[in-house]
N, CA, C and O of each residue as an XYZ file, in Angstrom:
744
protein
N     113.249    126.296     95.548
C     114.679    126.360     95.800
C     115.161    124.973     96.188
O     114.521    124.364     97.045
N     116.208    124.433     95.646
C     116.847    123.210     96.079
C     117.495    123.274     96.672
O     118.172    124.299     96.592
N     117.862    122.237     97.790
C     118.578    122.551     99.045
C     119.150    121.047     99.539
O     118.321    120.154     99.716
N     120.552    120.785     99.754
C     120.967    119.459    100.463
C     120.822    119.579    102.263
O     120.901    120.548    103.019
N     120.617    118.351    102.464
C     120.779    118.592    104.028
C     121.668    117.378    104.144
O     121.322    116.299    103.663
N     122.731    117.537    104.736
C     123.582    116.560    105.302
C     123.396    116.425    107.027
O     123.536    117.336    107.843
N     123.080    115.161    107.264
C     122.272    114.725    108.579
C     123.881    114.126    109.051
O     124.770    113.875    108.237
N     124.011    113.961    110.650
C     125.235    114.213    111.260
C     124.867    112.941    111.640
O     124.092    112.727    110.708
N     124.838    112.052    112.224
C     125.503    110.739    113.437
C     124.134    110.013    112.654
O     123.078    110.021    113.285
N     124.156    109.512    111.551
C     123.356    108.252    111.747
C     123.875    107.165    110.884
O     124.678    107.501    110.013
N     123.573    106.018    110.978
C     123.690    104.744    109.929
C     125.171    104.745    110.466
O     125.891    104.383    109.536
N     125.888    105.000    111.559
C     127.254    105.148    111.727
C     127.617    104.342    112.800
O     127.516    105.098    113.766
N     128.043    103.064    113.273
C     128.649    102.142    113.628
C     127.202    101.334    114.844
O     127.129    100.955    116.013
N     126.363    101.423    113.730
C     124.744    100.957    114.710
C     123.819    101.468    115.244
O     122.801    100.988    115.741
N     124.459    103.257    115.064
C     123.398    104.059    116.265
C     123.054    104.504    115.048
O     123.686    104.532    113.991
N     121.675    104.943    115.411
C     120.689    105.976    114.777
C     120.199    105.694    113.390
O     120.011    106.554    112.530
N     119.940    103.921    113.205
C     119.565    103.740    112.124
C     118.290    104.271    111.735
O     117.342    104.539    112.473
N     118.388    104.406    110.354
C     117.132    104.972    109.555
C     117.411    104.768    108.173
O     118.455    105.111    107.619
N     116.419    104.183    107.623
C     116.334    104.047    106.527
C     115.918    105.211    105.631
O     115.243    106.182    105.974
N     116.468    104.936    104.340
C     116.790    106.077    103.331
C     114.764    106.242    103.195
O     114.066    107.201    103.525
N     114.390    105.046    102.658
C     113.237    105.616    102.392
C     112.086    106.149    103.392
O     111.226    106.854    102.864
N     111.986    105.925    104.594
C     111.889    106.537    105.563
C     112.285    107.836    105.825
O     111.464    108.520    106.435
N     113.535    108.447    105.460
C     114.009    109.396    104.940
C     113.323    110.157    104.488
O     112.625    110.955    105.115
N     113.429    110.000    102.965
C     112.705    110.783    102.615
C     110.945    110.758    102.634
O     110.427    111.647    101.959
N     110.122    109.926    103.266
C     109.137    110.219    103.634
C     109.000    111.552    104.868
O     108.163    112.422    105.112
N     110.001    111.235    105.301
C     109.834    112.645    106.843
C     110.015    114.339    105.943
O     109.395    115.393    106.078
N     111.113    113.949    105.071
C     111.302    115.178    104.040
C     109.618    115.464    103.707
O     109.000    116.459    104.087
N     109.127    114.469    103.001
C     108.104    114.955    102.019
C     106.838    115.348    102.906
O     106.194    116.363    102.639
N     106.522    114.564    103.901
C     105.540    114.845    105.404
C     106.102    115.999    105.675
O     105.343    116.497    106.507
N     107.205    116.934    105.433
C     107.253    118.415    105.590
C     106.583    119.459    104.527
O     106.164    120.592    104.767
N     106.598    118.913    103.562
C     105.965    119.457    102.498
C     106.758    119.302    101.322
O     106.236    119.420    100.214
N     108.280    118.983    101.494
C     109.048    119.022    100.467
C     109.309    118.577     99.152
O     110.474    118.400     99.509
N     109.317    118.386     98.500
C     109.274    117.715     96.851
C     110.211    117.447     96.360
O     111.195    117.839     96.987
N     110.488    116.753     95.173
C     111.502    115.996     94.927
C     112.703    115.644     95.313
O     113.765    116.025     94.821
N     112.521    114.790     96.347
C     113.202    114.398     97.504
C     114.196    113.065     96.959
O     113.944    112.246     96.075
N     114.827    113.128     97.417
C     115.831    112.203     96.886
C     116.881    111.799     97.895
O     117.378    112.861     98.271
N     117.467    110.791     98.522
C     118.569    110.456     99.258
C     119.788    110.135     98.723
O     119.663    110.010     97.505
N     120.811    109.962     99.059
C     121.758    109.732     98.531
C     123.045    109.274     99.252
O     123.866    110.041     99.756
N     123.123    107.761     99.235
C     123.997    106.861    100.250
C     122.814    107.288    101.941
O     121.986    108.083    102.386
N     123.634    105.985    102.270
C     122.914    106.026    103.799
C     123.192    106.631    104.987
O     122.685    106.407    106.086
N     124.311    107.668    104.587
C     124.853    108.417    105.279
C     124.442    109.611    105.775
O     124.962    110.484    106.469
N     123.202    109.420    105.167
C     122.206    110.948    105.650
C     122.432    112.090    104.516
O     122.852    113.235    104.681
N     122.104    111.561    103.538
C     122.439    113.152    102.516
C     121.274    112.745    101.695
O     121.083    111.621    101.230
N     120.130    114.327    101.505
C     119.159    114.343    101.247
C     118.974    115.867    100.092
O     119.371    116.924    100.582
N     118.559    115.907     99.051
C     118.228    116.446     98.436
C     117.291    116.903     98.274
O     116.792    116.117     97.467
N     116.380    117.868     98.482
C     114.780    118.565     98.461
C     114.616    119.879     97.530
O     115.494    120.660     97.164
N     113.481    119.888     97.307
C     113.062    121.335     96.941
C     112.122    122.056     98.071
O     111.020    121.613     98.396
N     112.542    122.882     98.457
C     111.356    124.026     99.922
C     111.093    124.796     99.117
O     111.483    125.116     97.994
N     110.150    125.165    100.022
C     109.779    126.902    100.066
C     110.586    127.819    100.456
O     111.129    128.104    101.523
N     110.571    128.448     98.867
C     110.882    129.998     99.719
C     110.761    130.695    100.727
O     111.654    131.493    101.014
N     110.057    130.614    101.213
C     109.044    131.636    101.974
C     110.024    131.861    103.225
O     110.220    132.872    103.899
N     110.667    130.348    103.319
C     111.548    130.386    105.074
C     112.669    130.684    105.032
O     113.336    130.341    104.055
N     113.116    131.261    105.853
C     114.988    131.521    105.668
C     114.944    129.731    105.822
O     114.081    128.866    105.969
N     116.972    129.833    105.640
C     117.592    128.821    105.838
C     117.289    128.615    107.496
O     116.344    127.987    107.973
N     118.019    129.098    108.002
C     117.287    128.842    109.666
C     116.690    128.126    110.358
O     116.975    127.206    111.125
N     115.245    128.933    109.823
C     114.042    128.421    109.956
C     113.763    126.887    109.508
O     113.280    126.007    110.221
N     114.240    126.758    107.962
C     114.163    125.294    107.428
C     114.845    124.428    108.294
O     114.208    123.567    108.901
N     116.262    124.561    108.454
C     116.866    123.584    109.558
C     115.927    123.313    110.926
O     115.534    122.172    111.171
N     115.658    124.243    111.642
C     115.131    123.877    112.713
C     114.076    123.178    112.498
O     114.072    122.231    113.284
N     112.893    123.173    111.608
C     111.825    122.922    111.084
C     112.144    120.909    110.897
O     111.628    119.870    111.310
N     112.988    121.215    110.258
C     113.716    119.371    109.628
C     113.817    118.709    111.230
O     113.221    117.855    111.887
N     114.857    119.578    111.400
C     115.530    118.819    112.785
C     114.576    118.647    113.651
O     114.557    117.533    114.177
N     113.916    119.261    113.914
C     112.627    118.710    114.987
C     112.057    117.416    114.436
O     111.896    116.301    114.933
N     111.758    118.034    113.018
C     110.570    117.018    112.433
C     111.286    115.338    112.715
O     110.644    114.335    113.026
N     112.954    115.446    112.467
C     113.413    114.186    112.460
C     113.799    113.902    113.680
O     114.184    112.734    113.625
N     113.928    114.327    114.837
C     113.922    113.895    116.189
C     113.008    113.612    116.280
O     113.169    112.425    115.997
N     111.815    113.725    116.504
C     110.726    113.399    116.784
C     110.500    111.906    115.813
O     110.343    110.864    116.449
N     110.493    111.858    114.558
C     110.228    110.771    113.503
C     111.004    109.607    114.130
O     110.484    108.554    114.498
N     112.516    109.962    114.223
C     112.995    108.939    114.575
C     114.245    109.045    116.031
O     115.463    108.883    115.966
N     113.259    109.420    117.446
C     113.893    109.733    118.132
C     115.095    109.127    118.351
O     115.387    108.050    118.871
N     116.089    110.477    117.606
C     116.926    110.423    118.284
C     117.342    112.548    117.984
O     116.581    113.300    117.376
N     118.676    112.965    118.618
C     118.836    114.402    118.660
C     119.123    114.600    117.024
O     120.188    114.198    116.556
N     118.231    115.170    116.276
C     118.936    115.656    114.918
C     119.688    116.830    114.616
O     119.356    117.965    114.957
N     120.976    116.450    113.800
C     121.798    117.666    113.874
C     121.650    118.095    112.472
O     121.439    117.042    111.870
N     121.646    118.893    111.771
C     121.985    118.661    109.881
C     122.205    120.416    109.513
O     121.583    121.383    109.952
N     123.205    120.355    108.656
C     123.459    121.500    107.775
C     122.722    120.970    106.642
O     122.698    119.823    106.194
N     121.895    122.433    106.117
C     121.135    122.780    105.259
C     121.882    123.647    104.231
O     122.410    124.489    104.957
N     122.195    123.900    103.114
C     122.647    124.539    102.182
C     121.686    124.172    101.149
O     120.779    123.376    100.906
N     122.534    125.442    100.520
C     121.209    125.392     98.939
C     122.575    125.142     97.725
O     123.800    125.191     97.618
N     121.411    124.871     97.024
C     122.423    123.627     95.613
C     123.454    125.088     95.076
O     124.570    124.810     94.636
N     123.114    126.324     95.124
C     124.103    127.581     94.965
C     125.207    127.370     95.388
O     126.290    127.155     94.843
N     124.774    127.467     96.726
C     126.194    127.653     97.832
C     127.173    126.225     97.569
O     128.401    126.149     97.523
N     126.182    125.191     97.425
C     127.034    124.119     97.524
C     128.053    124.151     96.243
O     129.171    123.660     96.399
N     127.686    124.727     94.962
C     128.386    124.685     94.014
C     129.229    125.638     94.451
O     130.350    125.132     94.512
N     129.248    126.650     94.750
C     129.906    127.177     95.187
C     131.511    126.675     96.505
O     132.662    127.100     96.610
N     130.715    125.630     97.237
C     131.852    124.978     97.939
C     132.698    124.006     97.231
O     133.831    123.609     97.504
N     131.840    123.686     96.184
C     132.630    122.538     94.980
C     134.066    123.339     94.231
O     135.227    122.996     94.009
N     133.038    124.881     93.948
C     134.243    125.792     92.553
C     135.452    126.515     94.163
O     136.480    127.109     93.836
N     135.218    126.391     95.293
C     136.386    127.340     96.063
C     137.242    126.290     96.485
O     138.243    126.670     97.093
N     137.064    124.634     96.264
C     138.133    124.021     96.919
C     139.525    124.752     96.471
O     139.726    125.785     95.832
N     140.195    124.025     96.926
C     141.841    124.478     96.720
C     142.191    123.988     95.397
O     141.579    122.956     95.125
N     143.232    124.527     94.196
C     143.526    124.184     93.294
C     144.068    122.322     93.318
O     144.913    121.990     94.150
N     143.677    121.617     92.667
C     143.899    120.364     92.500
C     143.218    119.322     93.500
O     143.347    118.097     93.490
N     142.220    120.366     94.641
C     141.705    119.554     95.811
C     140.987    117.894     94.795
O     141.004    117.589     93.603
N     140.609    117.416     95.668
C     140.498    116.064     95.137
C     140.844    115.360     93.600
O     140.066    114.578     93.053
N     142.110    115.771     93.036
C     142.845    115.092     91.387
C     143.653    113.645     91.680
O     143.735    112.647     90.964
N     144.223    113.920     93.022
C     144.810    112.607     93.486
C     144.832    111.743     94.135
O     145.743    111.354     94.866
N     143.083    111.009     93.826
C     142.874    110.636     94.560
C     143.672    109.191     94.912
O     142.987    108.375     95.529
N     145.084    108.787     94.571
C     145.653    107.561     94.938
C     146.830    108.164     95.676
O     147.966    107.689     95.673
N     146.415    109.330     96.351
C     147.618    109.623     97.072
C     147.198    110.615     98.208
O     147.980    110.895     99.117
N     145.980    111.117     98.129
C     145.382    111.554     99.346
C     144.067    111.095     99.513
O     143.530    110.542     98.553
N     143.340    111.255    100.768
C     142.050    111.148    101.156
C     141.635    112.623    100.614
O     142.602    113.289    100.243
N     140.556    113.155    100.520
C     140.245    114.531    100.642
C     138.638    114.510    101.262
O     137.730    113.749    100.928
N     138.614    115.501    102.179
C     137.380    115.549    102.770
C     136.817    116.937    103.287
O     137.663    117.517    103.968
N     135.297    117.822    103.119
C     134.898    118.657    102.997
C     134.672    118.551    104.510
O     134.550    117.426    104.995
N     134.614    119.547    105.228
C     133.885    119.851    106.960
C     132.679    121.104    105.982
O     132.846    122.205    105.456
N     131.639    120.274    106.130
C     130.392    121.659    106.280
C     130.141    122.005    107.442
O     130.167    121.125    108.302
N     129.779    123.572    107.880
C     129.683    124.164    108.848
C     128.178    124.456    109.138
O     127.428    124.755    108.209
N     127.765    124.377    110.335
C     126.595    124.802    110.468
C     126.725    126.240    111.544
O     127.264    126.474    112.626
N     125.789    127.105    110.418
C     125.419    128.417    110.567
C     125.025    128.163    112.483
O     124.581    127.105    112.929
N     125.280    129.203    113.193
C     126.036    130.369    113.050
C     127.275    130.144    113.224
O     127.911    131.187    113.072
N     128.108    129.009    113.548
C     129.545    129.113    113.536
C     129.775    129.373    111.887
O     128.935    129.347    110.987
N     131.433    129.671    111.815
C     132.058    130.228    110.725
C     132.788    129.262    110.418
O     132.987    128.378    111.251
N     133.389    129.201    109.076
C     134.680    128.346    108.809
C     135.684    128.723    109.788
O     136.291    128.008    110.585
N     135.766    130.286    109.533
C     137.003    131.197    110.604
C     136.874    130.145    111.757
O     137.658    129.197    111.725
N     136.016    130.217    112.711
C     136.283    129.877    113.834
C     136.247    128.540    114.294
O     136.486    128.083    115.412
N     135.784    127.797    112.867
C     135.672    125.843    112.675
C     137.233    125.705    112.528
O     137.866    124.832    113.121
N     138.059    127.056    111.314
C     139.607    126.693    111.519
C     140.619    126.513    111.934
O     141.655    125.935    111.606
N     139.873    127.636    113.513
C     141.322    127.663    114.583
C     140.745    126.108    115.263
O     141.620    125.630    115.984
N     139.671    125.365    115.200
C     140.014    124.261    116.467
C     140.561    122.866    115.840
O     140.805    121.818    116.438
N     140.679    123.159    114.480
C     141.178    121.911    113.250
C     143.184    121.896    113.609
O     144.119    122.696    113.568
N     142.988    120.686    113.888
C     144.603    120.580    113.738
C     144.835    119.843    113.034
O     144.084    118.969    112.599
N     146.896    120.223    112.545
C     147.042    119.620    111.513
C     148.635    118.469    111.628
O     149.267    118.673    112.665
N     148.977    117.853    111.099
C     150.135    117.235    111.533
C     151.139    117.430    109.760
O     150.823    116.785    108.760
N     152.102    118.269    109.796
C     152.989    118.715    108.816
C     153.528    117.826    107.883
O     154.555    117.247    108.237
N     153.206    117.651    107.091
C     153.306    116.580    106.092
C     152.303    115.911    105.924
O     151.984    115.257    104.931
N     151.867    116.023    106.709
C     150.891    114.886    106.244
C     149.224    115.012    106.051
O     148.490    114.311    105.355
N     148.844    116.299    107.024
C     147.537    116.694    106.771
C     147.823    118.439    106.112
O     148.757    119.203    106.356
N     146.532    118.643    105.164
C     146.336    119.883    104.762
C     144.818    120.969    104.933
O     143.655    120.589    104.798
N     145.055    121.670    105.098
C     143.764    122.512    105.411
C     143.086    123.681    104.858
O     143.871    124.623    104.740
N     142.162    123.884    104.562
C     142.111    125.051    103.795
C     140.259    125.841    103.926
O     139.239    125.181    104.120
N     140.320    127.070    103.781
C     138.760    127.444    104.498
C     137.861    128.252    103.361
O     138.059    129.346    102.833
N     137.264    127.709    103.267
C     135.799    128.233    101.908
C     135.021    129.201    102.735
O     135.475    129.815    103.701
N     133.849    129.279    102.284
C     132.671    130.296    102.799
C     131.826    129.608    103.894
O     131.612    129.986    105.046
N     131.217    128.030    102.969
C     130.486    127.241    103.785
C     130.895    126.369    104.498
O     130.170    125.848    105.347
N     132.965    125.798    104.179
C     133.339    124.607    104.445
C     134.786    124.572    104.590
O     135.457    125.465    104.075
N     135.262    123.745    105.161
C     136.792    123.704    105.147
C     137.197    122.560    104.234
O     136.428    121.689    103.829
N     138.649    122.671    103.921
C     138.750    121.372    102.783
C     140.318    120.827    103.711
O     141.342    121.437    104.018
N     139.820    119.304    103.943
C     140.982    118.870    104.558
C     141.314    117.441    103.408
O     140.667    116.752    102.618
N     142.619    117.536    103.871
C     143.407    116.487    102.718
C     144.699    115.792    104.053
O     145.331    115.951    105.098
N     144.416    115.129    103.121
C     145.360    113.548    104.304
C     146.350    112.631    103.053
O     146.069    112.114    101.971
N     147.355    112.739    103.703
C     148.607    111.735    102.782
C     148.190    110.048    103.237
O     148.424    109.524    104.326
N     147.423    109.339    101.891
C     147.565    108.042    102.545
C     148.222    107.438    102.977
O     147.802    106.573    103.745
N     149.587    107.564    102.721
C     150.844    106.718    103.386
C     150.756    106.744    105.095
O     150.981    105.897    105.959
N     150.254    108.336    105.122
C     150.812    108.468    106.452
C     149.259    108.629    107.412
O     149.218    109.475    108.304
N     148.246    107.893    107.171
C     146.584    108.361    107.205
C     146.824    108.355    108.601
O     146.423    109.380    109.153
N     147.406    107.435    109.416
C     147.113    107.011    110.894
C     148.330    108.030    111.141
O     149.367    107.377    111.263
N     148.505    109.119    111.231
C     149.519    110.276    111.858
C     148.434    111.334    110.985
O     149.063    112.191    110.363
N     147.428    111.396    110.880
C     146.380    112.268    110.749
C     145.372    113.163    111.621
O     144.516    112.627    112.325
N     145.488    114.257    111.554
C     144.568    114.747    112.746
C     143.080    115.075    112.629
O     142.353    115.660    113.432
N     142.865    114.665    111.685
C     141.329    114.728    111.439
C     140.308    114.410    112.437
O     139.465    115.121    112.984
N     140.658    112.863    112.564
C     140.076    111.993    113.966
C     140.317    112.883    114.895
O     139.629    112.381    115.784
N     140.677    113.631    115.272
C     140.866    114.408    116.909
C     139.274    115.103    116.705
O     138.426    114.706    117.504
N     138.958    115.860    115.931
C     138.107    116.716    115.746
C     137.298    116.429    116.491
O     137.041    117.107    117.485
N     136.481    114.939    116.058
C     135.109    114.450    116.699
C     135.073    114.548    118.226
O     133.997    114.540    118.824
N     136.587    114.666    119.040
C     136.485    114.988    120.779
C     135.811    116.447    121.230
O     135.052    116.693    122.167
N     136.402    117.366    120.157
C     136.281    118.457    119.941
C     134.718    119.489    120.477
O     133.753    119.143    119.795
N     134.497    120.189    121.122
C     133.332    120.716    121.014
C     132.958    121.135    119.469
O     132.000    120.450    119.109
N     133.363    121.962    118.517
C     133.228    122.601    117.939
C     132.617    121.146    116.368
O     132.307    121.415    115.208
N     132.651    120.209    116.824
C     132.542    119.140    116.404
C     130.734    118.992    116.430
O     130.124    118.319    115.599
N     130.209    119.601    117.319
C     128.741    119.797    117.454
C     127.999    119.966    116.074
O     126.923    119.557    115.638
N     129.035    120.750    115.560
C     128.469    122.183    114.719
C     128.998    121.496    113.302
O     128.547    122.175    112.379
N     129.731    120.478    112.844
C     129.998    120.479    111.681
C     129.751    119.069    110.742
O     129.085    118.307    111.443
N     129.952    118.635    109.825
C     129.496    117.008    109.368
C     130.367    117.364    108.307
O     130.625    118.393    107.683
N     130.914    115.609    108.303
C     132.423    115.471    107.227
C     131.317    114.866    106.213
O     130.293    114.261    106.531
N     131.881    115.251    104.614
C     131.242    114.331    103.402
C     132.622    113.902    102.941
O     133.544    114.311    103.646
N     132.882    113.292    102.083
C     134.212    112.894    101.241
C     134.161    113.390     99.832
O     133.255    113.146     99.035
N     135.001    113.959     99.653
C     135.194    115.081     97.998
C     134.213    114.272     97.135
O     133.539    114.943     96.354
N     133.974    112.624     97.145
C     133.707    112.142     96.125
C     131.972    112.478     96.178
O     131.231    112.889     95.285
N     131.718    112.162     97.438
C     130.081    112.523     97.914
C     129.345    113.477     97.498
O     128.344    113.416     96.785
N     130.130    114.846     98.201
C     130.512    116.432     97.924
C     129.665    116.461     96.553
O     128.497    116.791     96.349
N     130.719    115.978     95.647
C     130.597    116.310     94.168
C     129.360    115.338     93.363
O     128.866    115.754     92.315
N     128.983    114.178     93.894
C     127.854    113.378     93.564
C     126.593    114.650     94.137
O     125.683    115.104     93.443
N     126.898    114.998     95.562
C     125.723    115.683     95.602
C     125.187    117.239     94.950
O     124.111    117.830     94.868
N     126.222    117.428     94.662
C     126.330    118.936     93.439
C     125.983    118.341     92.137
O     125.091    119.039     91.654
N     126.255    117.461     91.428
C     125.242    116.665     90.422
C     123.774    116.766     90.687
O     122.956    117.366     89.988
N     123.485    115.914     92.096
C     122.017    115.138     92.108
C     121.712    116.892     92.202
O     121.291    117.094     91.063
N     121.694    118.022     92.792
C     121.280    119.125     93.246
C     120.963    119.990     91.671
O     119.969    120.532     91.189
N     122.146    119.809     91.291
C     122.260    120.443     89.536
C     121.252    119.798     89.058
O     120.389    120.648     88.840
N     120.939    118.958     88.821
C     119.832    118.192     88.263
C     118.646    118.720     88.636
O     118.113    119.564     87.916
N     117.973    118.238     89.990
C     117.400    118.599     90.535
C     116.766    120.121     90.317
O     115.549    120.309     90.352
N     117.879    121.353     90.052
C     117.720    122.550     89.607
C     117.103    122.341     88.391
O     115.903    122.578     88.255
N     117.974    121.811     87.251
C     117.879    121.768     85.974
C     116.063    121.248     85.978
O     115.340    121.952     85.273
N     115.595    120.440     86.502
C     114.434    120.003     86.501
C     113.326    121.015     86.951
O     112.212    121.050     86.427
N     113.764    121.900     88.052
C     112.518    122.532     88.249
C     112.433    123.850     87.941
O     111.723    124.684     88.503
N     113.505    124.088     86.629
C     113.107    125.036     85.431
C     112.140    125.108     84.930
O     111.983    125.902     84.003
């Protein structure tokens, strides 16, 4: 089964560097296979075992990478399904313009819900938009008006624990590398 993990606070303004290929050595020292990274932002592509729930796999990673490279690891785990799946439920036209909005995915980590990732998201009228999938919320920002955006509030947020931003463009690079990835271990 192929599965992305998007890793939360690293390579991000000095803290918690780690290198990609380092990276995926901690992936593959789990047992995992065709491992692949993608940007330094912590987005990792694998094939697991069945055998474990999703759950189980997260906790399994996240230890493995606190420990590898102490520091606290946070990461949503999804499988290349679901993720296509968060690609086909954006909102009609979500990321077409891109010279006139930002657009950016919130993945949620299980057990919180989108539902309850949506009531702590605020929005500023005109200028930010919001919208809630299965695995993810889809937020959109007017560039004109980026700095009257409420996105940035989030990260004060508790509920901020629980979630990691990609950018539509990422999103959709990593539903490629994952598709592939599938397509290969046909």
């Amino acid at each position: 089964m192929i599965y992305v993990a998007l890793l939360r606070g690293i390579n991000v303004g000095g803290n918690n560097l780690i290198k990609m290929s380092a990276l995926r050595e901690a992936f593959e020292a789990l047992g995992h296979t065709n491992v692949k990274t993608y940007i330094a932002s912590g987005n990792v592509v694998f094939d697991a075992d069945l055998k474990r729930t999703k759950a189980a796999l997260t906790s399994a990673i996240e230890a493995a990478l606190s420990k590898a490279f102490a520091y606290e690891s946070k990461i949503v785990v999804i499988s290349a399904k679901d993720l296509a799946l968060v690609v086909a439920e954006a909102p009609k036209g979500f990321g077409k313009e891109p010279a006139k909005y930002r657009y950016d995915v919130i993945f949620v980590k299980p057990p919180l819900t989108t539902k309850a990732a949506m009531s702590q998201v605020e929005t500023t009228p005109g200028v930010d938009d919001v919208a809630a999938g299965k695995h993810a919320l889809y937020f959109r920002r007017l560039i004109t008006k980026a700095t009257k955006s409420k996105l940035a509030k989030i990260v004060g947020k508790p509920v901020y624990r629980d979630l990691t931003i990609r950018n539509w463009n990422t999103t959709t690079k990593l539903l490629a590398l994952a598709s592939a990835a599938t397509a290969d271990a046909l």
